[in-house]
C-alpha positions in Angstrom: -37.4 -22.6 7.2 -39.9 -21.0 9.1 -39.8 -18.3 11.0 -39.8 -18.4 15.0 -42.5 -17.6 17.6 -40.7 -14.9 19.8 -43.6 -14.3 21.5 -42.5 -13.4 25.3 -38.7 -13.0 24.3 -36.8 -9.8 24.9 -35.0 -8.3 21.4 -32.2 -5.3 21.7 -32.0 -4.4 18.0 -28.2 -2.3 18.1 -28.3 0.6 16.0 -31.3 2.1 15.1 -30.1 2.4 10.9 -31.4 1.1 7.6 -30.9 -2.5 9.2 -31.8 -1.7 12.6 -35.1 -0.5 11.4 -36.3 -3.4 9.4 -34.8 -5.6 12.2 -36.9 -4.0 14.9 -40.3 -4.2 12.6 -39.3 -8.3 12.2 -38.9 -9.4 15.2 -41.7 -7.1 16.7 -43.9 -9.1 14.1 -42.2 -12.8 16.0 -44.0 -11.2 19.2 -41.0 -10.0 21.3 -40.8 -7.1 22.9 -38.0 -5.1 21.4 -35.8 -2.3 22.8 -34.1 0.0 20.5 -30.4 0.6 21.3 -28.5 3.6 19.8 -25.6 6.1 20.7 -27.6 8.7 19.4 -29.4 10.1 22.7 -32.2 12.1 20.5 -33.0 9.7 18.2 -36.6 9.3 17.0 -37.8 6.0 17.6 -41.8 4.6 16.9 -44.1 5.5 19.2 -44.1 3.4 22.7 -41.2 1.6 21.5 -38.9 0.8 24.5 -35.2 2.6 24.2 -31.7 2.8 25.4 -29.9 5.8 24.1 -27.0 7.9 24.5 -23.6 6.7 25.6 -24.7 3.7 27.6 -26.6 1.8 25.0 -24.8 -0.6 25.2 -24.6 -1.7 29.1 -26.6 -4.3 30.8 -27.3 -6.5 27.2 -27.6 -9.6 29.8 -31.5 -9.2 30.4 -32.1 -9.9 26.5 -32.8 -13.2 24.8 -31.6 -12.1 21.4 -29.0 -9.4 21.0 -29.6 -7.8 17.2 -25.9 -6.1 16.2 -26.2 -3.5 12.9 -23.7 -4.3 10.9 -21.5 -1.0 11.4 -20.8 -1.9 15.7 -18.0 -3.9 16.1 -18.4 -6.7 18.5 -15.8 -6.5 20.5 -17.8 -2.6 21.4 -20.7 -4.9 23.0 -18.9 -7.5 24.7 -16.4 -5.1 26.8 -19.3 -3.8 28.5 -21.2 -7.1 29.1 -20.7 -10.5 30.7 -18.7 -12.9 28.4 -21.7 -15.4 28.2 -23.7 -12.6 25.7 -21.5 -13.7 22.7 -24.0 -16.6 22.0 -27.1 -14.2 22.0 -25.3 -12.2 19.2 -27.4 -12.0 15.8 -27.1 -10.0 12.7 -30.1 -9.6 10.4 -27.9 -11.6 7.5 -27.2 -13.8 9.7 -31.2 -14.1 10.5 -32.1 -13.7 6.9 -30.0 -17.1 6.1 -31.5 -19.0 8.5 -35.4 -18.6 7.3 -34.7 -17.8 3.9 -37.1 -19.9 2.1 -35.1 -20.1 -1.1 -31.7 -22.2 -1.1 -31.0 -20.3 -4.5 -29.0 -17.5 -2.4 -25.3 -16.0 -3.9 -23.4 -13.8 -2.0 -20.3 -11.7 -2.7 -17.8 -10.5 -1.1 -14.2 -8.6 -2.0 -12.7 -5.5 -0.8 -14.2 -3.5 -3.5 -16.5 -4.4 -6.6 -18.8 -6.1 -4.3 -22.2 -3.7 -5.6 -21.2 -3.4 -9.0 -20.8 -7.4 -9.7 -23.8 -7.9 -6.9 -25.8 -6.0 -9.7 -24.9 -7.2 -12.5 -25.4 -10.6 -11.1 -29.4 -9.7 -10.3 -29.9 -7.7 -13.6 -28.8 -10.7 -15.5 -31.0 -13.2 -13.3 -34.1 -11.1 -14.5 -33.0 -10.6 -17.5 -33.0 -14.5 -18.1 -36.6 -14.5 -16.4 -35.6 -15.0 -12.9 -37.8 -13.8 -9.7 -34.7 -11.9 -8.1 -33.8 -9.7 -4.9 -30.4 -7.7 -4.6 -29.8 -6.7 -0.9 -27.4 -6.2 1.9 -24.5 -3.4 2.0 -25.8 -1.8 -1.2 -28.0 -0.6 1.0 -31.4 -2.8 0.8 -31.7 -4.5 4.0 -32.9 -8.3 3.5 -36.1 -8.4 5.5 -37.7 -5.8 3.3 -38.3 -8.7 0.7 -37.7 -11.7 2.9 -41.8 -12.1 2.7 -42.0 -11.9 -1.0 -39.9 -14.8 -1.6 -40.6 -18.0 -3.2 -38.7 -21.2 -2.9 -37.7 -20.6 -6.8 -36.7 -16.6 -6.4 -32.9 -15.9 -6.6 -31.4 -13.9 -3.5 -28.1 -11.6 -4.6 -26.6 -10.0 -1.4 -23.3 -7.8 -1.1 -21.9 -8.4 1.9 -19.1 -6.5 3.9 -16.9 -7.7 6.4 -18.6 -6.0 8.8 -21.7 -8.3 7.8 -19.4 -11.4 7.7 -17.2 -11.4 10.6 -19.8 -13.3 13.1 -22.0 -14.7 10.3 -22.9 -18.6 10.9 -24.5 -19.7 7.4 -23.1 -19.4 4.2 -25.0 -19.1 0.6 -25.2 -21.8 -1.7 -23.2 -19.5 -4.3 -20.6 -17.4 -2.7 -18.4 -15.1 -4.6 -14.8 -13.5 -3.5 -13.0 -10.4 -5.5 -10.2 -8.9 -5.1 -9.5 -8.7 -1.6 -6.7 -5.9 -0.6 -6.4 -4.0 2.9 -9.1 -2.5 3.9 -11.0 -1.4 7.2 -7.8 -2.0 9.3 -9.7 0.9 11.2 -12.1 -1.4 12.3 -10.4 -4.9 12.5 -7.7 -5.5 14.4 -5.6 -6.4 11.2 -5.2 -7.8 7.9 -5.7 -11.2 9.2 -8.7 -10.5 10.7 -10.1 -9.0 7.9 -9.7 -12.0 5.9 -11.1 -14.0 8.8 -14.2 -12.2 8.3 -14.3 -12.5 4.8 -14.1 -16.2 5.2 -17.0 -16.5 6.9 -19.1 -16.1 4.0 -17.5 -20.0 2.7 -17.1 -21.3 5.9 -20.6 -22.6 6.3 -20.8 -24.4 2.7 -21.0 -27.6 2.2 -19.8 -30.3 -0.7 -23.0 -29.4 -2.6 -22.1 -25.3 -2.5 -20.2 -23.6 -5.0 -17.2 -21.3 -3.8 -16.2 -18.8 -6.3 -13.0 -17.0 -6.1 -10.8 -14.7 -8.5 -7.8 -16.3 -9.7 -5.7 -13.4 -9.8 -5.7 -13.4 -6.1 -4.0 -15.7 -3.4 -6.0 -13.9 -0.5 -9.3 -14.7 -2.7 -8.3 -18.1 -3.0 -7.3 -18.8 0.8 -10.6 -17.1 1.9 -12.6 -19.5 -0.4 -11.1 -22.7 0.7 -12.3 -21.7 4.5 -15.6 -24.2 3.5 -15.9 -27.5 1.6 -18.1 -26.2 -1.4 -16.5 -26.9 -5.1 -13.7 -24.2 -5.9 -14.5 -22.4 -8.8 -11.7 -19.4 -10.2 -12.8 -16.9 -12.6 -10.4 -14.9 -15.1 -9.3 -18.1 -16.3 -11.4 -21.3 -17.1 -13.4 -23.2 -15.9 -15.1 -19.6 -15.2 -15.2 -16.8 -17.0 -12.2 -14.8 -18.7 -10.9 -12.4 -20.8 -9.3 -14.5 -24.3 -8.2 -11.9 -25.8 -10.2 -9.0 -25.8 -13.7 -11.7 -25.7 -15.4 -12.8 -22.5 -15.6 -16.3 -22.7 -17.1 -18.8 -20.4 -17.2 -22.6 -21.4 -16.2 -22.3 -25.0 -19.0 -19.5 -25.4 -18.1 -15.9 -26.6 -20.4 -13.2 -24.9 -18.8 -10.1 -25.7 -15.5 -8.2 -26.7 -14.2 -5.6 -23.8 -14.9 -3.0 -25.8 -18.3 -3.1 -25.8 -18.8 -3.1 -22.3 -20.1 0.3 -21.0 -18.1 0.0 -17.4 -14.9 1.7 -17.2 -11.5 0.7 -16.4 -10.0 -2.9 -16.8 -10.3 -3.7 -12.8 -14.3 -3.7 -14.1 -13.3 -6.8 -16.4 -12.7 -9.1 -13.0 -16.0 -8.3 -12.0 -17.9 -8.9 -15.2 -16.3 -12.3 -14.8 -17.0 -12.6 -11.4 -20.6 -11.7 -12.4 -21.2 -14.1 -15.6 -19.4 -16.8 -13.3 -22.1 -16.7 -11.1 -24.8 -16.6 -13.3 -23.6 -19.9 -15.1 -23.5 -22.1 -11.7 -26.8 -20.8 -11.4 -27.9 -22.2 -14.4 -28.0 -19.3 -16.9 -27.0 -20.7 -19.7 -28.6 -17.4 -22.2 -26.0 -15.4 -23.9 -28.4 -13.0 -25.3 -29.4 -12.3 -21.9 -26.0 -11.8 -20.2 -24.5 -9.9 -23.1 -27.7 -7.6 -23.0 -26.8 -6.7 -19.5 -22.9 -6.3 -20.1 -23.0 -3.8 -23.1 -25.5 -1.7 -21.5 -24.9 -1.2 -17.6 -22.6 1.7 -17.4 -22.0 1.5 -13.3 -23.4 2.5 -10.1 -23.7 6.0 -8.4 -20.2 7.0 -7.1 -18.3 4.5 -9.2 -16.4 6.1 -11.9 -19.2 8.2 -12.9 -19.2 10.8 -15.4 -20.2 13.8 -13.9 -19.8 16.6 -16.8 -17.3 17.5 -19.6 -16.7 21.3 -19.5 -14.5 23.1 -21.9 -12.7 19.8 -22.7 -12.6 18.4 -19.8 -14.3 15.6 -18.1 -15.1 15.2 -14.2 -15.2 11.9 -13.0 -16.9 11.0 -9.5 -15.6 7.8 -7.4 -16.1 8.8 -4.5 -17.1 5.2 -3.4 -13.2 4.4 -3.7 -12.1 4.6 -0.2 -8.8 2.6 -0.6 -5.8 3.5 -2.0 -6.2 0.3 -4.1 -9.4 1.6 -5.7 -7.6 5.0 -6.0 -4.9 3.4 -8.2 -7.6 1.2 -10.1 -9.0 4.1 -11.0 -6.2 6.4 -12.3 -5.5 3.3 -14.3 -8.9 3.3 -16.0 -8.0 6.8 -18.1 -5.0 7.4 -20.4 -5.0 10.8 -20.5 -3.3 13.3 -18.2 -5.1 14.1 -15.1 -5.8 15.9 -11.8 -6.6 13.6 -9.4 -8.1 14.9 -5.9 -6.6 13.0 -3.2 -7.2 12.9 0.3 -9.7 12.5 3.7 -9.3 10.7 6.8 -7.3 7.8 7.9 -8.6 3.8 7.5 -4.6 2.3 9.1 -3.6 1.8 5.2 -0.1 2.7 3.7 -0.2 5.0 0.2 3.5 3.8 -1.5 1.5 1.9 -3.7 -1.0 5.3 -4.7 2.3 7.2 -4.8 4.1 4.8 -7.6 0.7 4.7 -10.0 0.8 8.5 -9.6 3.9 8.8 -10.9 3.4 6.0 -14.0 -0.5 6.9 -15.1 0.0 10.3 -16.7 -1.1 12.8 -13.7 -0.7 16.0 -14.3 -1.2 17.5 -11.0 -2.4 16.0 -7.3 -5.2 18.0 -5.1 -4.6 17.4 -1.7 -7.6 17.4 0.6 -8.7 17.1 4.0 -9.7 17.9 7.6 -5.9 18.5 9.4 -7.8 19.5 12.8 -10.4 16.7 13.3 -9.5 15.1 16.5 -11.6 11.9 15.9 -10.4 11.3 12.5 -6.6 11.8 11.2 -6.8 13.2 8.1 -4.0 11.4 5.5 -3.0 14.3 2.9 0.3 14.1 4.8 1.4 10.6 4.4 -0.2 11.0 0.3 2.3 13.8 -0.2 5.7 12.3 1.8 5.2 9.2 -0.5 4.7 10.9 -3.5 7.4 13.7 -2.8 9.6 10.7 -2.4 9.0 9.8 -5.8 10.0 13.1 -7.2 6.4 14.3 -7.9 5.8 17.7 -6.9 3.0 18.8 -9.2 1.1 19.3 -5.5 -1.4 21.7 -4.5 -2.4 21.2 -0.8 -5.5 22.0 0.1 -5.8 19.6 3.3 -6.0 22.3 6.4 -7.9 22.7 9.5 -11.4 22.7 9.0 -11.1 21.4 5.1 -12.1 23.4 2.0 -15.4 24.3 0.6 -15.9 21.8 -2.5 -16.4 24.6 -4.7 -12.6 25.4 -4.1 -11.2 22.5 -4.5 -13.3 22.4 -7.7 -12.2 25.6 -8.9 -8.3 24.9 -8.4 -9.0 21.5 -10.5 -10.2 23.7 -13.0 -7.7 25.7 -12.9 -5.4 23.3 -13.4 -6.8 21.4 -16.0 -6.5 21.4 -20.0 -8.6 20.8 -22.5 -8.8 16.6 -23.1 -7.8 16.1 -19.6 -9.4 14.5 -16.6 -10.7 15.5 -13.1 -10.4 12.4 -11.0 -12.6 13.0 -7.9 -11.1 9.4 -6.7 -9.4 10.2 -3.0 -8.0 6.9 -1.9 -9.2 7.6 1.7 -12.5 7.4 3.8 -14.5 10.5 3.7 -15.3 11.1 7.7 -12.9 13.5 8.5 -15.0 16.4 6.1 -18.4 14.6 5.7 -20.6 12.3 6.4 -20.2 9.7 4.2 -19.0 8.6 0.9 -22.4 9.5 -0.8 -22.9 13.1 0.9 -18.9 13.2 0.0 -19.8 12.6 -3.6 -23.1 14.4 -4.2 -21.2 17.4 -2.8 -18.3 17.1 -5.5 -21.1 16.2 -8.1 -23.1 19.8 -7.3 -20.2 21.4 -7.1 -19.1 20.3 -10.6 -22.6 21.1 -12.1 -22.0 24.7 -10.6 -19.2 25.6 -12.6 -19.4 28.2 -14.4 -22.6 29.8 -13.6 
């Protein structure tokens, strides 16, 4: 589809981010005149660019003909401070990027965690089979930086949140749900909202649309039916699944579970998810797709081996901001270990966390976190009631006012540990309360585990 002639139109792009800045260099290349909107009241913006900073960014959204949200601002933020009739100027740029996308060969994915790992493997095995292909969207590649290279024969991979979802109108031609478990119940109102949003992504489809969904999941399967593409499940067939210990899809063996390089067996749904995907796109090359399985070891912040040290290995997931992912994770090692636990709140229970403790050979919890942030509640608390009420007391509680340095909490894991053990840096909980994010979270624990012992 082509693009539009904007040429006169007034643009507020909301949030000036990694979205909002590709979105503000689009639509300035449409010819409208856009204002940049952001809560942060120094921000640097281009030069001559018009602006509305600080805490009323948001007010008076009326006066534009397009109203740009980043994906982060919740909705409901914009329209209690403007007139009800805004709603229908509401974009996002996936929402945007679906509409002129001039290849119909898009698959997106969705799930409460695995998203960027089967997202990836998904692109990696589209060029490994030859395909012109483009990952993008919460990984952290906004869409418009490649929407100009693509051909009507390219392949478009995008990860997309809920936050991306929840007012999206279009839907791929491939869409993809994992494992879907509460999540964000910060943000949406609750658990039914959530999968509302999710929804979204099959909503749009139509009888020629394929809507792939994980088996093991009645959420997944509810959220898939939400459109009238062809229902697909993977771990069992007609998808992929595990027989045995072989990944098999359509009478084909692509390989055994051992030889894949990602940890854990949660990783085996997304593999499935991934190969799944691949074959309704028309993959059909084994050599290809088992090339890519055996050899990508993960993503940054997902299970990553850090260091071994005296015997023992450091892990880094700091991407796991559930308590799902937290138990997904302890599950992926058999031997004993320390896992480091704890940050702020996201509205989720942790009896779940506190039972795998007790059942997946822990040897002692780290409880961390910033007790005295006002804006965000730090959970240590709640982590340690649930797993005291399970007769584990192998706690040290480092969760105060203020937080601990990493290097501390590093040094009482070391302490702690033994030789063959693991240090689980996996903490169940979002990182805000003590830093900025789940990256700076984890390139922190990552330094501070490369420091040790010099």
């Amino acid at each position: 589809m082509e693009n539009s002639d904007l040429t006169g139109k007034k643009v507020a792009v909301l949030g000036f981010d990694i979205e909002g800045k590709t979105s503000y260099e689009y639509y300035r290349g449409l010819g409208a005149e856009v204002t940049i909107c952001d809560q942060k009241a120094d921000l640097e913006t281009p030069a001559g660019a018009p602006t509305q900073l600080g805490p009323t960014y948001l007010d008076g959204l009326d006066r534009f003909d397009i109203i740009v949200r980043t994906a982060g601002l919740i909705p409901s933020k914009v329209l209690a401070v403007n007139p009800p009739a805004i709603a229908g100027k509401i974009t996002t740029q996936i929402n945007e990027f679906l509409r002129v996308c001039p290849t119909r060969n898009v698959i997106g994915v969705t799930g409460t965690k695995g998203k960027g790992t089967t997202s990836t493997l998904i692109t990696k095995i589209l060029q490994a089979a030859g395909h012109d292909t483009y990952l993008g969207g919460n990984i952290g590649i906004a869409p418009f930086t490649f929407l100009g290279k693509l051909a009507p024969e390219s392949w478009v991979v995008l990860e997309l949140s809920s936050f991306q979802l929840t007012d999206v109108q279009r839907s791929p031609h491939i869409a993809v749900c994992l494992m879907v478990a509460p999540e964000h119940l910060n943000w949406h109102a609750d658990m039914a909202e959530y999968k509302l949003a999710k929804s979204q992504l099959f909503a749009w489809q139509s009888s020629d649309d394929v809507a792939i969904y994980f088996d093991g999941s009645d959420t997944s399967r509810e959220i898939a039916e939400a459109g009238a593409g062809r229902k697909l499940p993977f771990y069992r067939s007609p998808g992929a699944f595990v027989n045995g210990n072989m990944i098999t899809i359509d009478g084909l063996e692509v390989c055994t579970t051992d030889e894949l390089q990602l940890l854990g067996a949660h990783n085996w749904q997304n593999v499935c998810a991934a190969v799944t995907a691949v074959w309704e796109a028309g993959v059909r090359d084994i050599a290809a797709i088992r090339s890519v399985l055996t050899s990508f070891s993960g993503l940054e912040h997902r299970l990553e081996l850090v260091r071994e040290l005296d015997g023992v290995k450091y892990y880094n997931d700091s991407f796991g901001t559930t308590p799902e992912t937290a138990i997904v994770a302890l599950e992926a090692f058999a031997q004993p270990k320390i896992a480091i636990l704890g940050g702020s709140d996201k509205g989720i229970t942790f009896e779940r966390l506190a039972e795998a403790v007790t059942r997946t050979n822990v040897r002692r919890v780290i409880l961390i976190g910033n007790t005295a942030n006002p804006e965000f509640r730090a959970i240590a608390p709640d982590i340690e009631t649930e797993l005291r009420k399970r007769g584990f007391t192998a706690i040290t509680d480092l969760a105060q006012p203020g937080g601990v340095p990493v290097q501390e909490i590093l040094r009482t894991a070391r302490e702690a540990a033994e030789p063959g053990d693991v240090v689980l840096f996996s903490t169940g909980s979002a990182s805000f309360d003590m830093f900025e994010n789940y990256k700076d979270r984890g390139n922190r624990f990552k330094a501070a585990v490369n420091a040790l012992g010099q």
